[in-house]
N, C-alpha and C positions, 0 to 999 in steps of 0.2 A: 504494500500500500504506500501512497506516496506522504506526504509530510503535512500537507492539508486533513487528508483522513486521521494520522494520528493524534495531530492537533483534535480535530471533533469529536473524537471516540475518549480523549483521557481530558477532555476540558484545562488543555494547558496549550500555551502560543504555539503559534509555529516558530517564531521568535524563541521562545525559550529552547528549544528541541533542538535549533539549531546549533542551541549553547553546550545543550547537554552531549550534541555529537562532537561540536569543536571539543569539549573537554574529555572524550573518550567516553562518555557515560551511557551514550544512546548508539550504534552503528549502522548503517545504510550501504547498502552497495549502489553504486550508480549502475543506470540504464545506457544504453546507445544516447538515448540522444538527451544524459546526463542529467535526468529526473534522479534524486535519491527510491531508492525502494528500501524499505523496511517491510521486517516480519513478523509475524503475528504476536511475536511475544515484546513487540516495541511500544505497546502500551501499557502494558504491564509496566515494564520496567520506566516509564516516563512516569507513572501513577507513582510508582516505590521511591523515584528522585524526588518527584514532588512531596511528595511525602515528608520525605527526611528534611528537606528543607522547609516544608513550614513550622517541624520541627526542633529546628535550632542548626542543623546542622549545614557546612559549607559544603562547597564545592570540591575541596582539598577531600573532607572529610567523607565526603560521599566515594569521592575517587580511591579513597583506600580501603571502600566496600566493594568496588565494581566486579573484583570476582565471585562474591556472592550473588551480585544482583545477576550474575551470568549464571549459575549454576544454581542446585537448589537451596535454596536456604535454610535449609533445615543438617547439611552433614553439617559434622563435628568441627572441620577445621572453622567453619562461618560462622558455625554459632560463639567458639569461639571467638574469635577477632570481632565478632558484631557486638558480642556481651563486654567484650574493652573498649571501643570506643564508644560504647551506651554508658560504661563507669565515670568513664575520662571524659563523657559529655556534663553527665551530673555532677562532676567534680566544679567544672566550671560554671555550671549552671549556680550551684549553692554560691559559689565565692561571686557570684553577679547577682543574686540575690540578697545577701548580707551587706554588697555596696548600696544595693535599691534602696533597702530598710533604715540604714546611714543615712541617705540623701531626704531618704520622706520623714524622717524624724526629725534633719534637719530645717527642710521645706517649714514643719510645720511646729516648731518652735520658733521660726520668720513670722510664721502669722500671727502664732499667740504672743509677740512681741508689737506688734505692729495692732493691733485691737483693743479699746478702741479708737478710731481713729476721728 
């Protein structure tokens, strides 16, 4: 299918898919007269980028999932490397969390200083 269809089937750009091929994440073989083709499981896997990254995660970060998202995700070696980079995500989540809780404590001893006005 070409790039338009994957686009409408996983409700993500054509613009982004392109991203996800430049980055290695999505693959297309070209045609003769140089249409990308993708295969049936390139929705899927544009659904599973999408995913990861509305879920906090980058480009980098996804790219050093990519042989999981090629294969099935459920052997041993992915669930591995996928359950470390899901630790090492929450690692950074908590410590950008505990800055948030800083800033809105601070935020809001600004107001209780500033009231009334």
């Amino acid at each position: 299918m070409q790039v338009g269809e994957v686009a409408t089937r996983s409700g993500v750009s054509i613009r982004s898919i392109r991203y996800y091929e430049q980055a290695g994440l999505v693959h297309a073989t070209r045609r003769e007269n140089g249409y990308r083709e993708f295969d049936d499981t390139a929705i899927e896997r544009v659904v599973a980028i999408r995913d990861l990254l509305d879920s906090g995660f980058t480009v980098d970060e996804i790219q050093s999932l990519s042989a999981c998202l090629h294969e099935a995700p459920r052997t041993m070696r992915c669930c591995e490397q996928t359950a470390t980079i899901y630790r090492e995500k929450l690692v950074r989540i908590a410590a950008q969390m505990q800055t948030l809780r800083a800033v809105q404590r601070r935020i809001e001893e600004r107001i209780a200083d500033l009231e009334p006005c």
